[in-house]
C-alpha beads as a LAMMPS data file, in Angstrom:
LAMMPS data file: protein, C-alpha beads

284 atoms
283 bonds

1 atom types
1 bond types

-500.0 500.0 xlo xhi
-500.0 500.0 ylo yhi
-500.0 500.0 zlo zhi

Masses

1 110.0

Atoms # bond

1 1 1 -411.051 430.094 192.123
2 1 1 -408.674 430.039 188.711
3 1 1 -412.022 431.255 186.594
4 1 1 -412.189 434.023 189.065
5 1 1 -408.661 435.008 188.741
6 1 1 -408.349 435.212 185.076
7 1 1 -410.990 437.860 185.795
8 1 1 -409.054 440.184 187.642
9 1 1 -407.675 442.958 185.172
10 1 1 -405.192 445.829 185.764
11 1 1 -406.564 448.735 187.514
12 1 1 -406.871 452.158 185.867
13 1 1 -406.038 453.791 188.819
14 1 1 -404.384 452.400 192.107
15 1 1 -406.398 454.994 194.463
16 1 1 -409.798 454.902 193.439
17 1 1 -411.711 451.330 194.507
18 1 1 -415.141 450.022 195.673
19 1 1 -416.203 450.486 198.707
20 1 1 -417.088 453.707 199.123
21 1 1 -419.979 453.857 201.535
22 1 1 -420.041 455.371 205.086
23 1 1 -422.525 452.313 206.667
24 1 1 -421.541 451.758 210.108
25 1 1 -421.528 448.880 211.884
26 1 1 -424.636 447.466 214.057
27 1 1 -423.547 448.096 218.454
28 1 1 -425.177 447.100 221.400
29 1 1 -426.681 443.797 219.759
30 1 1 -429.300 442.008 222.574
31 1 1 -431.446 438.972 221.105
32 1 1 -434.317 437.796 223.015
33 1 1 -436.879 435.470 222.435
34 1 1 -440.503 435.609 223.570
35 1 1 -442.616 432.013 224.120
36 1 1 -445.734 433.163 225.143
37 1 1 -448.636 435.768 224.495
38 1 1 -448.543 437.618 227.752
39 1 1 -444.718 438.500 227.577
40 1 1 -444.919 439.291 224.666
41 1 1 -447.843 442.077 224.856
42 1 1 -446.589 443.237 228.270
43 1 1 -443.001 443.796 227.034
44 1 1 -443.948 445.992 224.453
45 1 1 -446.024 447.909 226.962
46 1 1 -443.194 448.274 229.321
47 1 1 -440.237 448.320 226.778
48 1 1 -441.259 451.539 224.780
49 1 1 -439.250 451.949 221.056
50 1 1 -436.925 454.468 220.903
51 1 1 -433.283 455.108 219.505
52 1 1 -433.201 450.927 218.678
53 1 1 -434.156 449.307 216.368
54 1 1 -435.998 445.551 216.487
55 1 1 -435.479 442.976 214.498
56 1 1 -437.981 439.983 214.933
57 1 1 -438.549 436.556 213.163
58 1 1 -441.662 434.935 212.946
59 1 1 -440.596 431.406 214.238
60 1 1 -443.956 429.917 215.459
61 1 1 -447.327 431.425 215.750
62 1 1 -449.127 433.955 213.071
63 1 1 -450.333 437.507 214.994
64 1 1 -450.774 440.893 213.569
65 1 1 -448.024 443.443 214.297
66 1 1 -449.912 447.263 214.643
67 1 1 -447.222 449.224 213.228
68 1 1 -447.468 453.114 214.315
69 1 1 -450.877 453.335 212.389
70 1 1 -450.889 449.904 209.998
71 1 1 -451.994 446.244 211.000
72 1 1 -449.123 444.115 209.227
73 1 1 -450.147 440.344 209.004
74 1 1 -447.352 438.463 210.529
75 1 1 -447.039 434.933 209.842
76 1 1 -444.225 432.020 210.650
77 1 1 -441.050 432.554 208.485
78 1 1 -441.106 435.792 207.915
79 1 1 -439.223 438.690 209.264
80 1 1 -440.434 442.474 210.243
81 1 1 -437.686 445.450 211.430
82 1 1 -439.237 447.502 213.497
83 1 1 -437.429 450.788 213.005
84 1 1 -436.468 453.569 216.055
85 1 1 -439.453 455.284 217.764
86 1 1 -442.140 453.608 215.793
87 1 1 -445.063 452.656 218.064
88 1 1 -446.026 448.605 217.698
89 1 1 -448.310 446.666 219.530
90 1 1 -449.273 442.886 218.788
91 1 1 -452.249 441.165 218.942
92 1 1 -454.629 438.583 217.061
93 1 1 -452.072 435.673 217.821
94 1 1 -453.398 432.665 216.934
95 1 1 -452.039 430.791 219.890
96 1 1 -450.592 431.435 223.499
97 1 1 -447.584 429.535 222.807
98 1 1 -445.884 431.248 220.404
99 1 1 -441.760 431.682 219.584
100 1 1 -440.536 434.958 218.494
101 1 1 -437.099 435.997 217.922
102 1 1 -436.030 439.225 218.387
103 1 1 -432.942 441.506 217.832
104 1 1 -432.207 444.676 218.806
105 1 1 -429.648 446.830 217.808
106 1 1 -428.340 450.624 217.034
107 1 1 -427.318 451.945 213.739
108 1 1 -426.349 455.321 213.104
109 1 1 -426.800 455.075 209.372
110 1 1 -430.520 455.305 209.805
111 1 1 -431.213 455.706 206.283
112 1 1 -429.589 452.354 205.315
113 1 1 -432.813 451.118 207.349
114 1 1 -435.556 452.812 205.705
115 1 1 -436.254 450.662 202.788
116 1 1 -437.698 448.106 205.259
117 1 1 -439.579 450.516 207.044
118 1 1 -443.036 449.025 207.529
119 1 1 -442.371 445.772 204.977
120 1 1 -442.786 442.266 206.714
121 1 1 -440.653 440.051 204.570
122 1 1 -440.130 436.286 203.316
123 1 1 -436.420 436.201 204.060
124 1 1 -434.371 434.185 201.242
125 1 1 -432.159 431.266 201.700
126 1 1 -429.340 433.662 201.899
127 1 1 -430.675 435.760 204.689
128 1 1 -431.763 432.248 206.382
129 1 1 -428.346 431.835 206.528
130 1 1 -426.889 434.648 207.563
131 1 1 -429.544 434.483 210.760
132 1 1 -427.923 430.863 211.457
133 1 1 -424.527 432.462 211.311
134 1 1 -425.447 435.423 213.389
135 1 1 -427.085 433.378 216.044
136 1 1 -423.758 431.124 215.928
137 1 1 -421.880 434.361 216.359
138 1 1 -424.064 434.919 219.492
139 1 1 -423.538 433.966 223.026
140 1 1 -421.421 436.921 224.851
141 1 1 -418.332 437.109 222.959
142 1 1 -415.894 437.111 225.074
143 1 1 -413.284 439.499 222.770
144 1 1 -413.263 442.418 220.414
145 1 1 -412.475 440.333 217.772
146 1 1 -415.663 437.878 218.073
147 1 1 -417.684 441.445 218.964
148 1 1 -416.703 442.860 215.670
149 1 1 -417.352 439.658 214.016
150 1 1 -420.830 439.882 215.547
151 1 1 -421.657 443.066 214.190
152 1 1 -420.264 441.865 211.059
153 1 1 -422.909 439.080 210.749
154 1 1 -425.824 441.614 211.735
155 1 1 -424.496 443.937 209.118
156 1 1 -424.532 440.821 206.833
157 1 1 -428.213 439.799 207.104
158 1 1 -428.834 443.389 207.402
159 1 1 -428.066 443.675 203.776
160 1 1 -429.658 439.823 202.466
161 1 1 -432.747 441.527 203.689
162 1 1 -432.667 444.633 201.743
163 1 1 -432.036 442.329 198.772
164 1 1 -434.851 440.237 199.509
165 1 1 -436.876 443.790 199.435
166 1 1 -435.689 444.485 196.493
167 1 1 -436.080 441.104 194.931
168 1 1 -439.755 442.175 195.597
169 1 1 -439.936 439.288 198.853
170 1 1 -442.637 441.323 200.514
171 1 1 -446.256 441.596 202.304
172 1 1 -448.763 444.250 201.955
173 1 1 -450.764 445.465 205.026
174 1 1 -453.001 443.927 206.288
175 1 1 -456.747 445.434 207.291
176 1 1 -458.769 443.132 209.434
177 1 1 -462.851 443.783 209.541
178 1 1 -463.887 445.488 212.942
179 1 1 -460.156 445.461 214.093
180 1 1 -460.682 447.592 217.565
181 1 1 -456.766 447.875 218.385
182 1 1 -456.699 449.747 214.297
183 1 1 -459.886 451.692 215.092
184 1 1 -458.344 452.982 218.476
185 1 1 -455.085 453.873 216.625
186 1 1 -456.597 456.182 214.062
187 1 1 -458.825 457.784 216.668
188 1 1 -455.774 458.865 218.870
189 1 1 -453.650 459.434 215.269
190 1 1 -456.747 461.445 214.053
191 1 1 -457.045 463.828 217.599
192 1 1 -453.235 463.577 218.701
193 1 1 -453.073 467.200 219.343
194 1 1 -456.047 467.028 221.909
195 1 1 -455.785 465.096 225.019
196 1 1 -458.698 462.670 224.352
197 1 1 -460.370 460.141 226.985
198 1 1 -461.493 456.830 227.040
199 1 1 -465.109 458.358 226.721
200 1 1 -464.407 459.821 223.904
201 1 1 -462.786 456.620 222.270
202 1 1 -466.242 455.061 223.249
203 1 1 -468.621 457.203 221.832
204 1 1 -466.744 457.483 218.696
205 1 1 -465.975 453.959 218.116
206 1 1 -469.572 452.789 219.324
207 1 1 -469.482 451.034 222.095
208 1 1 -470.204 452.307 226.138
209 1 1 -466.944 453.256 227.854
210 1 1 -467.229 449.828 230.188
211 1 1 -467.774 447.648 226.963
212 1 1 -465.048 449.273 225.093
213 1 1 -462.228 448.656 228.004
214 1 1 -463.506 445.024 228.283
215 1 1 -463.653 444.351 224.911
216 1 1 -459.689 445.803 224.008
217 1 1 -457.990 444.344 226.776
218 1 1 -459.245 440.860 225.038
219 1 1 -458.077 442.408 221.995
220 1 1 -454.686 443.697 223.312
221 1 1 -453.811 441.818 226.402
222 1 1 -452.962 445.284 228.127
223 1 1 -455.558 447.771 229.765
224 1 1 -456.711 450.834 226.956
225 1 1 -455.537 453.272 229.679
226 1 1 -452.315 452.068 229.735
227 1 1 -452.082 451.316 225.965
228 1 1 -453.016 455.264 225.623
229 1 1 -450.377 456.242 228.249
230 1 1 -447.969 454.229 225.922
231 1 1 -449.028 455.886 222.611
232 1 1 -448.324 459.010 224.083
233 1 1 -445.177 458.626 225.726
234 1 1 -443.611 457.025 222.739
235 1 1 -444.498 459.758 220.742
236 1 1 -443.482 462.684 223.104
237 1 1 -440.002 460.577 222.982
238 1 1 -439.972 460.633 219.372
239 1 1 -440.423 463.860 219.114
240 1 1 -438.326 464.961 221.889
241 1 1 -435.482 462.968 219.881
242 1 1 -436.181 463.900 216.212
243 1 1 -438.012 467.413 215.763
244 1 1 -436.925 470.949 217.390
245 1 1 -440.175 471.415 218.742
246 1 1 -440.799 473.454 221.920
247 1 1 -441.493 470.991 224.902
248 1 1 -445.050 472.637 225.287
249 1 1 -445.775 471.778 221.222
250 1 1 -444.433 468.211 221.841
251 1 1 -447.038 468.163 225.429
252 1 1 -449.405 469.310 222.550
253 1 1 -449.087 467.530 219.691
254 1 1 -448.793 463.868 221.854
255 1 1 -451.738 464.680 223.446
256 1 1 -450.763 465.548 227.106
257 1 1 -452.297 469.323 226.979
258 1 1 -450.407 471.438 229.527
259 1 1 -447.051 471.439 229.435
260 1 1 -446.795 471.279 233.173
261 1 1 -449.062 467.526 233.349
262 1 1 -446.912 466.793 230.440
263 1 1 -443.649 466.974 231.958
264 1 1 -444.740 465.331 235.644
265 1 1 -445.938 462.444 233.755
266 1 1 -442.655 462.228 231.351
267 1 1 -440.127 461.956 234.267
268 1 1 -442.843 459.469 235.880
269 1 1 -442.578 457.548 233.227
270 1 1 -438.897 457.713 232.345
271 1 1 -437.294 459.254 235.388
272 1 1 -436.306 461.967 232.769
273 1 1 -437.831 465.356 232.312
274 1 1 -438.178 466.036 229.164
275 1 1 -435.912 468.338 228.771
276 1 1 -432.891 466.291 230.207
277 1 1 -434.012 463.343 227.880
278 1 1 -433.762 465.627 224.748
279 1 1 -430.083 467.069 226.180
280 1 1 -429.312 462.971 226.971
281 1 1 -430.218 462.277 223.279
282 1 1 -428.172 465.102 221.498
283 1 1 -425.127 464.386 223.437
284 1 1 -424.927 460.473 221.502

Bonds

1 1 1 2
2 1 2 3
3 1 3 4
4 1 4 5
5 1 5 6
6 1 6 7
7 1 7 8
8 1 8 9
9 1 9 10
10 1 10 11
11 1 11 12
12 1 12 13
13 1 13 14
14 1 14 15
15 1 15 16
16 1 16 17
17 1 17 18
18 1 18 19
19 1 19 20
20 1 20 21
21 1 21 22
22 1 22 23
23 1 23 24
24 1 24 25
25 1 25 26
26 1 26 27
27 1 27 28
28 1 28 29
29 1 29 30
30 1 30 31
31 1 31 32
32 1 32 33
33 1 33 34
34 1 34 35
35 1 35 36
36 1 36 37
37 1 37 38
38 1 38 39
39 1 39 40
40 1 40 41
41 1 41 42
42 1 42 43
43 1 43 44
44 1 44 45
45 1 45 46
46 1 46 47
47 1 47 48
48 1 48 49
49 1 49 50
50 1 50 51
51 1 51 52
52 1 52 53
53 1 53 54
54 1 54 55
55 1 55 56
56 1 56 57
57 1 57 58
58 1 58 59
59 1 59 60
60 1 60 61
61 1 61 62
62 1 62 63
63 1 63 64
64 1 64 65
65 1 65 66
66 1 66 67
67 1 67 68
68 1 68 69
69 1 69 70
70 1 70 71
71 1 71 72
72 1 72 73
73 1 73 74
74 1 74 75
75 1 75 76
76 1 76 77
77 1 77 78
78 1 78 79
79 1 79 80
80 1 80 81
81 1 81 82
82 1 82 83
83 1 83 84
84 1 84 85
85 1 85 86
86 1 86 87
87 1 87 88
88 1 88 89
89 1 89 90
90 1 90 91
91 1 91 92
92 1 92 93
93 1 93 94
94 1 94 95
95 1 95 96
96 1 96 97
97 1 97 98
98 1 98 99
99 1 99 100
100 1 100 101
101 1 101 102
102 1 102 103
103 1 103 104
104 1 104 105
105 1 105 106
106 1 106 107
107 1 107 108
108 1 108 109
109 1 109 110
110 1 110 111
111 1 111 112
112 1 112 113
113 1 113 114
114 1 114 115
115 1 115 116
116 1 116 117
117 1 117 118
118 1 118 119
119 1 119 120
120 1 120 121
121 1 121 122
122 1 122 123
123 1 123 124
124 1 124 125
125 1 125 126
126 1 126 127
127 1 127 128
128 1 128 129
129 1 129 130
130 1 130 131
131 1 131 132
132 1 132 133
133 1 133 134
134 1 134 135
135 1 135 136
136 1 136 137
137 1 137 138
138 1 138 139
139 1 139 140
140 1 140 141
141 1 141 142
142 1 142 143
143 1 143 144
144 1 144 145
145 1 145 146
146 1 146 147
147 1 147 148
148 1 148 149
149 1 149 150
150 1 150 151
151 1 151 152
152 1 152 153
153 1 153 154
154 1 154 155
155 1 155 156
156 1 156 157
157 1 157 158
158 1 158 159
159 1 159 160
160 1 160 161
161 1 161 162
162 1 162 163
163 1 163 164
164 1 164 165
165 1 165 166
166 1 166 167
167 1 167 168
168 1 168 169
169 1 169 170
170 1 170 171
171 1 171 172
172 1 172 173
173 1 173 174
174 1 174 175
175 1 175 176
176 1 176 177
177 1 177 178
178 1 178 179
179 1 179 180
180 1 180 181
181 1 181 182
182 1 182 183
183 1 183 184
184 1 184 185
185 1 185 186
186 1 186 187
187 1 187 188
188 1 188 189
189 1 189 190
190 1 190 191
191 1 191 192
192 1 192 193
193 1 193 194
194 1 194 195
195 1 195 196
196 1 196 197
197 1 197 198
198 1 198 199
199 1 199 200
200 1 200 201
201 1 201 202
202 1 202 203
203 1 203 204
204 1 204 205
205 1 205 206
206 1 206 207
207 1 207 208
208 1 208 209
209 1 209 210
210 1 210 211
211 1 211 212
212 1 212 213
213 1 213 214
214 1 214 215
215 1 215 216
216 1 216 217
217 1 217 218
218 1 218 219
219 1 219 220
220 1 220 221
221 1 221 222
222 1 222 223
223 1 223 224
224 1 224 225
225 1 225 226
226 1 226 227
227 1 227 228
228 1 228 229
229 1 229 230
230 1 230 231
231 1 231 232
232 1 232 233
233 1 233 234
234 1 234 235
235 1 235 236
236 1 236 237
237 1 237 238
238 1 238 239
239 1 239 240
240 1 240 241
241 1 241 242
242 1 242 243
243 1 243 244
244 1 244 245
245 1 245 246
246 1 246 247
247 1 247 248
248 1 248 249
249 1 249 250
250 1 250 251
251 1 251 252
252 1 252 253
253 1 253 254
254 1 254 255
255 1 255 256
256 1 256 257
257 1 257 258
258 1 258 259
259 1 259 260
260 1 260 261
261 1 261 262
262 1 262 263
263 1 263 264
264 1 264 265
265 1 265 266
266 1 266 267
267 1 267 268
268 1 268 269
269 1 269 270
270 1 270 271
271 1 271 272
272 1 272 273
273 1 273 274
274 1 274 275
275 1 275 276
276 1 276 277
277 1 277 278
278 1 278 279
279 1 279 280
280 1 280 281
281 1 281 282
282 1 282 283
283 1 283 284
């Protein structure tokens, strides 16, 4: 303390300081934890990224996280932020039991997330902590004061992370041989302005339309059909949220075709049309 106070010199001026960024704090913090194989493929079925972002740690149990259009290798101790409206599916765990913690948050200083976009990291000793004291802070705070102080601590490992990304605490991605889940991805990246079928997946992947459904629900633990229906409704909400495109260019470009099948199977999907989702998400 007295070393650090014979440190402290005379200003040259009394108005100008540190601290001059506009970062806001993390809201709506949820933490969940998933135990087992099946929740955790059906909740990210169900549970479709948008606006939030998801912070998970690798507690027990390597898998493979399929990032938008990567396969990130995703082993026990390490962390992955899964960043608003990017698609993610999870498969290749190495066990049934398996314990996952997640966070999930908003942040409207979305560009203080991007260096993480897509990194799975080998959090530090200080971000280690800052989890422990985040999970402390936990537990439906029952004031403002302990809500503030629970963004604080988000906020906190927020920024141990990024300096574990800088400090160069990283993992490439990964490519598994004969992955099916990646090989479906890049078909329905490669053709996601034409409203492809499961036929089509077959014959270009190689395998008969029967074999290939059989095949990726062992891969996936969720029916291709659905996983499809997923791919395209997170995109349409994506760009519903992020781009000015004309609701018939979004039905396009996610593959739904017309915009009138496009629109009957948004609001089926999210009781929205897609209209009043795009009005719902300016008016945050």
């Amino acid at each position: 303390m007295d070393e650090h106070l014979l440190q402290v010199m005379e200003p040259a001026d009394y108005f100008t300081g540190i601290g001059t960024s506009t970062l806001s704090l993390p809201s709506h913090i949820l933490f969940f934890l998933r135990k087992n194989k099946e929740k955790l493929q059906q909740n990210a079925l169900h549970n479709r990224s948008h606006h939030r972002a998801l912070l998970c740690f690798n507690l027990q149990t390597e898998g493979v996280v399929h990032l938008d259009h990567l396969e990130l290798q995703f082993k026990p101790g390490q962390a992955l932020l899964i960043l608003p409206y990017q698609f993610h599916h999870y498969s290749q765990l190495s066990s049934h039991a398996l314990k996952w913690l997640f966070c999930s948050f908003e942040l409207a200083s979305k560009h203080f997330l991007e260096p993480l976009r897509n990194q799975v990291l080998t959090p530090g000793e200080k971000s280690q902590q800052q989890l422990e004291s985040l999970l402390k802070e936990w537990h439906a705070p029952s004031s403002s004061l302990q809500s503030a102080q629970l963004q604080c601590a988000l906020l906190r490992l927020l920024l141990c992370l990024r300096q574990d990304n800088q400090e160069g605490r990283t993992n490439p991605p990964y490519a598994s041989e004969n992955s099916l889940i990646r090989s479906v991805n890049g078909c329905l990246e490669e053709w996601r302005r034409q409203s492809i079928t499961i036929a089509d997946l077959a014959t270009a992947i190689g395998y008969s339309e029967s074999r290939l459904r059989v095949l990726f629900k062992q891969a996936a633990g969720v029916p291709l059909g659905a996983y499809i229906h997923n791919y395209r409704i997170t995109r349409a909400m994506a760009l519903l949220r992020t781009t000015p495109l004309s609701i018939a260019d979004v039905a396009m470009d996610a593959g739904f075709g017309s915009p009138q099948a496009f629109s009957r199977i948004f609001k089926s999907a999210t009781t929205f049309t897609p209209r009043d989702y795009r009005a719902q998400a300016q008016n945050k």
